[in-house]
C-alpha positions in Angstrom: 69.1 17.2 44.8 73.0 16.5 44.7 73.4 17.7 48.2 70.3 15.8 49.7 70.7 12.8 52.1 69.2 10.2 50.4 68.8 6.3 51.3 68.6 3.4 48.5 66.5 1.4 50.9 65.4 -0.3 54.1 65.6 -3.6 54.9 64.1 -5.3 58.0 65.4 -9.3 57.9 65.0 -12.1 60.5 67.9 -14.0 61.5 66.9 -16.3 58.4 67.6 -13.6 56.3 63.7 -13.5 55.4 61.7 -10.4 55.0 60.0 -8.5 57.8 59.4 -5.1 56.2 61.3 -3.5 53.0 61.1 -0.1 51.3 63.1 0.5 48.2 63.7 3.9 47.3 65.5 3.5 43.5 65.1 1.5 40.5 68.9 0.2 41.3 66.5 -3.1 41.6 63.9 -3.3 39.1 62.2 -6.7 39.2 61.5 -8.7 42.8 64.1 -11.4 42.0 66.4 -9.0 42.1 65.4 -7.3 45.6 65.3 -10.6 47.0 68.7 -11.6 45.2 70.8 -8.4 46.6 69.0 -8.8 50.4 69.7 -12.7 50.6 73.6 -11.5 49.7 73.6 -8.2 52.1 72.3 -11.1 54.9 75.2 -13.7 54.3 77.8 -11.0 53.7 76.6 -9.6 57.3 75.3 -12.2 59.1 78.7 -13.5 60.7 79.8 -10.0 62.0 79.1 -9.7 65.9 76.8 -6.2 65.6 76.3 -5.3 69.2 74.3 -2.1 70.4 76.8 0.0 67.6 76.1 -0.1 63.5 78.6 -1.4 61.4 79.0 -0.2 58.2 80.0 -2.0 54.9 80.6 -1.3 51.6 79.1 -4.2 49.7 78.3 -3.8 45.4 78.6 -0.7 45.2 76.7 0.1 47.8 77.5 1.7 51.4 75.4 -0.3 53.8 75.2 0.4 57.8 73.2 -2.6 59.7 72.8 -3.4 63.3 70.9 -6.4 64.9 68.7 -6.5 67.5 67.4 -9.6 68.8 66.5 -12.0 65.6 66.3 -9.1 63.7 68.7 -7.4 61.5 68.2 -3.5 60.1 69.9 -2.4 57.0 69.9 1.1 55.6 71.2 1.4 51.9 73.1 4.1 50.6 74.8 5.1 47.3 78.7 4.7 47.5 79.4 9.2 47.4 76.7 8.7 50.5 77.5 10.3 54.0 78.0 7.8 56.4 77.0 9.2 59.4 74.0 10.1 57.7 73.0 6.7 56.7 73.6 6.0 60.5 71.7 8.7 61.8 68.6 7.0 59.4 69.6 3.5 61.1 69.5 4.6 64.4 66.6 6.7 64.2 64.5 3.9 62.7 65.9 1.3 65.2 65.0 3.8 68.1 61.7 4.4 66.7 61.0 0.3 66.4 62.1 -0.1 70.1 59.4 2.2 71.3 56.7 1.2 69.5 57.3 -2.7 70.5 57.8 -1.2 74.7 61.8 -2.5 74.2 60.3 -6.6 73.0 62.5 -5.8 69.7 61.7 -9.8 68.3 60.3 -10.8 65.1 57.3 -11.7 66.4 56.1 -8.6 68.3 57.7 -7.1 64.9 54.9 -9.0 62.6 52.2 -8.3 65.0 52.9 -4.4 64.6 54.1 -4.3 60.9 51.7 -1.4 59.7 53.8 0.8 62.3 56.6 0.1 61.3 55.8 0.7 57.9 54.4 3.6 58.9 57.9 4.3 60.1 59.6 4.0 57.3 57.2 6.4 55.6 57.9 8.8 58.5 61.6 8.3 58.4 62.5 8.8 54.2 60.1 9.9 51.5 60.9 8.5 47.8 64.7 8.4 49.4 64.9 11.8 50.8 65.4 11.6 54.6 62.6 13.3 56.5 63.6 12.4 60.3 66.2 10.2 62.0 64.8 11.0 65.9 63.9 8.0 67.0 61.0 9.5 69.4 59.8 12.6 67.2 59.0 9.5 64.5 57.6 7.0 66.9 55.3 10.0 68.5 54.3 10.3 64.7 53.7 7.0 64.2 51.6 6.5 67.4 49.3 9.4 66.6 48.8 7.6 63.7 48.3 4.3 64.6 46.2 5.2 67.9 42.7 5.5 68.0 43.1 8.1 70.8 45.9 10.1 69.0 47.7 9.5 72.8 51.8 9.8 72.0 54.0 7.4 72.9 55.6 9.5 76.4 51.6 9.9 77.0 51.0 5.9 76.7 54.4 5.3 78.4 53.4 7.5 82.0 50.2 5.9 81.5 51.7 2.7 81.7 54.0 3.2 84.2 51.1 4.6 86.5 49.1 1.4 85.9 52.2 -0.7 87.0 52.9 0.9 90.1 49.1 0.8 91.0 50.1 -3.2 90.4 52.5 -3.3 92.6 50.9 -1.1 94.9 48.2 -3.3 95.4 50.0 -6.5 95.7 51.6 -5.2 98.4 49.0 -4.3 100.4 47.6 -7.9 100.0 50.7 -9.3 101.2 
């Protein structure tokens, strides 16, 4: 197990620093205060840095941490301080890809709270009790989708399906015109 990737946790916060969806993969946090206590700290210690379309990555109480915000929200990924960096990266970027496809690119707290059993469901599809599982950011969202959907349809499926009914749209608007 030495030589496995493994992730501490995942934090999804809102610009407030507030919870959106967490998974914690150790006991390094035992009780809730103290969950609440480290992600209220990982928020202020981050929350002035200017994290563009890149991760950043910080070593904060022992702990390697790699975040990136999109829009009012901010993703962490948690690692242990021997932890591959890249790794932890490859886990951020793969869960922040997967999140953009299943809100359609509307990456806002909002859309986020109105679709929080998939992304739950893609944490579960992204690290297993800490072990990474899968850090591409489609593969997980097509996972996620054929779990979520009542039709099994993937997300590429929904996605052409989508783009067919909006060019229909426009289609027809312009021959009303």
């Amino acid at each position: 197990m030495e030589s496995c990737p493994s992730v501490k946790n995942i934090l999804l916060l809102d610009s407030e620093g507030k919870r959106v969806a967490v998974k914690y993969y150790t006991d390094d946090w035992p009780v809730l205060s103290s969950k609440l206590a480290f992600e209220k700290s990982v928020f202020v210690k981050t929350q002035k840095a200017n994290s563009g379309a890149e991760a950043e990555i910080v070593m904060f109480d022992g702990h390697i941490v790699v975040y990136k915000f999109i829009q009012d929200l901010h993703f962490f990924v948690t690692g242990g301080d021997e932890e591959n960096e890249l790794i932890l990266a490859s886990v951020l970027q793969g869960f922040t890809d997967a999140v953009d496809l299943i809100l359609r690119n509307n990456v806002e707290k909002r859309t986020a709270l109105e679709n929080l059993d998939l992304i739950l469901l893609c944490l579960d599809e992204i690290v297993d009790g800490g072990i990474v599982l899968e850090t591409e950011g489609s593969v997980i969202a097509d996972k996620v989708s054929a779990h979520g959907a009542e039709g099994g349809t993937s997300i590429a499926e929904q996605t052409i399906v989508q783009a067919l009914t909006t060019a229909r749209e426009h289609f027809a608007k312009s021959l009303l015109m």
